[in-house]
C-alpha positions as CSV (number, residue, x, y, z in Angstrom):
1,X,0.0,0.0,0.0
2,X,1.9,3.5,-0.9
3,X,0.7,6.2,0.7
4,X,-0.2,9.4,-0.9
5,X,2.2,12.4,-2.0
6,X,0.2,14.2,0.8
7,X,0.4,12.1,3.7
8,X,4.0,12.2,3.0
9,X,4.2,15.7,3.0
10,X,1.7,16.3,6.5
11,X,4.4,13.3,7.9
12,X,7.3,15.2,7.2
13,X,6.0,18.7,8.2
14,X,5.1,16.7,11.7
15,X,8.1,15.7,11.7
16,X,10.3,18.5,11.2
17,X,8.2,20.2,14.1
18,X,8.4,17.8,16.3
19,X,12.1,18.0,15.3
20,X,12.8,21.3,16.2
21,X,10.3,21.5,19.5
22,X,12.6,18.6,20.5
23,X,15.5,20.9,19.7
24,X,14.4,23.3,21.8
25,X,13.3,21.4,24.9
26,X,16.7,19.5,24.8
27,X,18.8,22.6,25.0
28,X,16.3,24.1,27.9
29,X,16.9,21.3,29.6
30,X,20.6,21.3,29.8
31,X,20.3,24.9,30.6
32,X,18.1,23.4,33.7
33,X,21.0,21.0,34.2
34,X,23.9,23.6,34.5
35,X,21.5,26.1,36.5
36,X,20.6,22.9,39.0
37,X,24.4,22.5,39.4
38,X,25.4,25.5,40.1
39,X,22.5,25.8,43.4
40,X,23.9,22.9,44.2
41,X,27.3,23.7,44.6
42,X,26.5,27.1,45.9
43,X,23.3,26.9,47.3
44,X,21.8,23.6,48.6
45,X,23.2,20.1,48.0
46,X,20.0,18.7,47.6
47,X,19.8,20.1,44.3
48,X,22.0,17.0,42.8
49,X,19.2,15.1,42.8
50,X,17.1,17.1,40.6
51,X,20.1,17.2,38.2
52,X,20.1,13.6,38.0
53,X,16.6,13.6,37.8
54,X,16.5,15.8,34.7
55,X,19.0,13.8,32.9
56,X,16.7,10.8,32.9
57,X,14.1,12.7,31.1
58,X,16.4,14.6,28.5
59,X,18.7,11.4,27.3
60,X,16.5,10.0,25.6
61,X,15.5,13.0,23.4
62,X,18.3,13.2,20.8
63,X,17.0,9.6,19.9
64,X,13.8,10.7,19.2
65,X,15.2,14.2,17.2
66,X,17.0,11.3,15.1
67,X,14.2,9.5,14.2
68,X,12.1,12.5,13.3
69,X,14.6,14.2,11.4
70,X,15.2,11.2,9.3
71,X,11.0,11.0,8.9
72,X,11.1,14.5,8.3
73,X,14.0,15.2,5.9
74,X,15.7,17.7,8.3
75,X,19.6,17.8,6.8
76,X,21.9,15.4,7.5
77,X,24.2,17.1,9.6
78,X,21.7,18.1,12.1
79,X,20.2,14.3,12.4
80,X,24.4,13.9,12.8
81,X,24.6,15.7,15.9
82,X,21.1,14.2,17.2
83,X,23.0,10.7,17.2
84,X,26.3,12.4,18.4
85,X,24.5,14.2,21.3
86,X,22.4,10.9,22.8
87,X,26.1,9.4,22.9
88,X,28.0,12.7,24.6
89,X,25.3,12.8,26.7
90,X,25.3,9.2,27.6
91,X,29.3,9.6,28.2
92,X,28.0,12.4,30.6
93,X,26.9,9.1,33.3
94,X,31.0,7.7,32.7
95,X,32.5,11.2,33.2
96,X,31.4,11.0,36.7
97,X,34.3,8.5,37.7
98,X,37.7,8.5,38.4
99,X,39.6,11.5,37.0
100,X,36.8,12.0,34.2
101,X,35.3,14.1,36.6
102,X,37.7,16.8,35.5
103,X,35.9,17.1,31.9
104,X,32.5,16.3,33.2
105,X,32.0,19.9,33.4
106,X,33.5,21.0,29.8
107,X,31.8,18.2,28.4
108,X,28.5,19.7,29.1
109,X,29.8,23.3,27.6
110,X,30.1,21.0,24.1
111,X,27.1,19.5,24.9
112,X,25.5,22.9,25.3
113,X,27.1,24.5,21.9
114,X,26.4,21.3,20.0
115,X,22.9,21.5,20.9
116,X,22.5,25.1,20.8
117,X,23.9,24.7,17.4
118,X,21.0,22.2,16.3
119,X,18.3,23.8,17.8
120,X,19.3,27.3,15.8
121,X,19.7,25.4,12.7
122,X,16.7,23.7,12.9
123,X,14.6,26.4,13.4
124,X,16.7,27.9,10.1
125,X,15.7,25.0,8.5
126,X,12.0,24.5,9.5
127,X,10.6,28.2,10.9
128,X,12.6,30.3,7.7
129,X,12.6,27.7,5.3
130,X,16.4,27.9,4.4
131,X,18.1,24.8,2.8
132,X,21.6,23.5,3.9
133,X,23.3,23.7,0.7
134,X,25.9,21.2,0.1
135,X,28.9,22.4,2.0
136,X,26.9,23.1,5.4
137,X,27.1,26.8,5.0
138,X,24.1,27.9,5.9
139,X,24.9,30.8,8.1
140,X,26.5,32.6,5.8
């Protein structure tokens, strides 16, 4: 059964919100994260366990950016960093060990610019409707 030229397109619109709402909500939340560490260092330890708490919710987003960016035809370096940013993220839980700890902290400033990055893009892509042309220069 093929499906119709415009049930394709309503998918991919979806999809491409979702995409960039996803976008969005993921770099919020690791503006929550870095704001929840720094009341806990300063303010009140208790505030570590909202940190953790947050990270179980946001992990999983990047996976889900993937899979609607694929769905949705967002640009191929932007689905990239989806899949990069689910495994820095996840190497967040390992930097927490050991002498990793050292970088735990400038691992989330990547984390922060990579997904800054994506969530600007995206809304480039999907909001004003500019295509990535082939060398990725599309703040230019």
């Amino acid at each position: 059964m093929k499906m119709s030229e415009k049930t394709k397109t309503k998918i991919q619109k979806y999809s491409r919100t979702l995409f960039l709402i996803l976008a969005w909500i993921l770099l919020l939340g690791i503006i929550i994260q870095v704001s929840l560490v720094g009341l806990a260092i300063f303010i009140d330890g208790g505030f570590w366990k909202k940190h953790t708490a947050i990270t179980n919710v946001i992990e999983f987003i990047p996976v889900f950016m993937f899979i609607f960016g694929s769905a949705g035809g967002i640009p191929q370096l932007y689905k990239a960093w989806s899949f990069m940013l689910f495994i820095f993220i996840n190497f967040q839980y390992y930097s927490t060990y050991g002498w990793l700890g050292a970088i735990h902290s400038a691992f989330a400033l990547i984390i922060f610019t990579i997904s800054f990055y994506v969530a600007w893009g995206s809304y480039q892509f999907v909001v004003n409707g500019k295509k990535e042309n082939n060398d990725n220069k599309q703040f230019h």
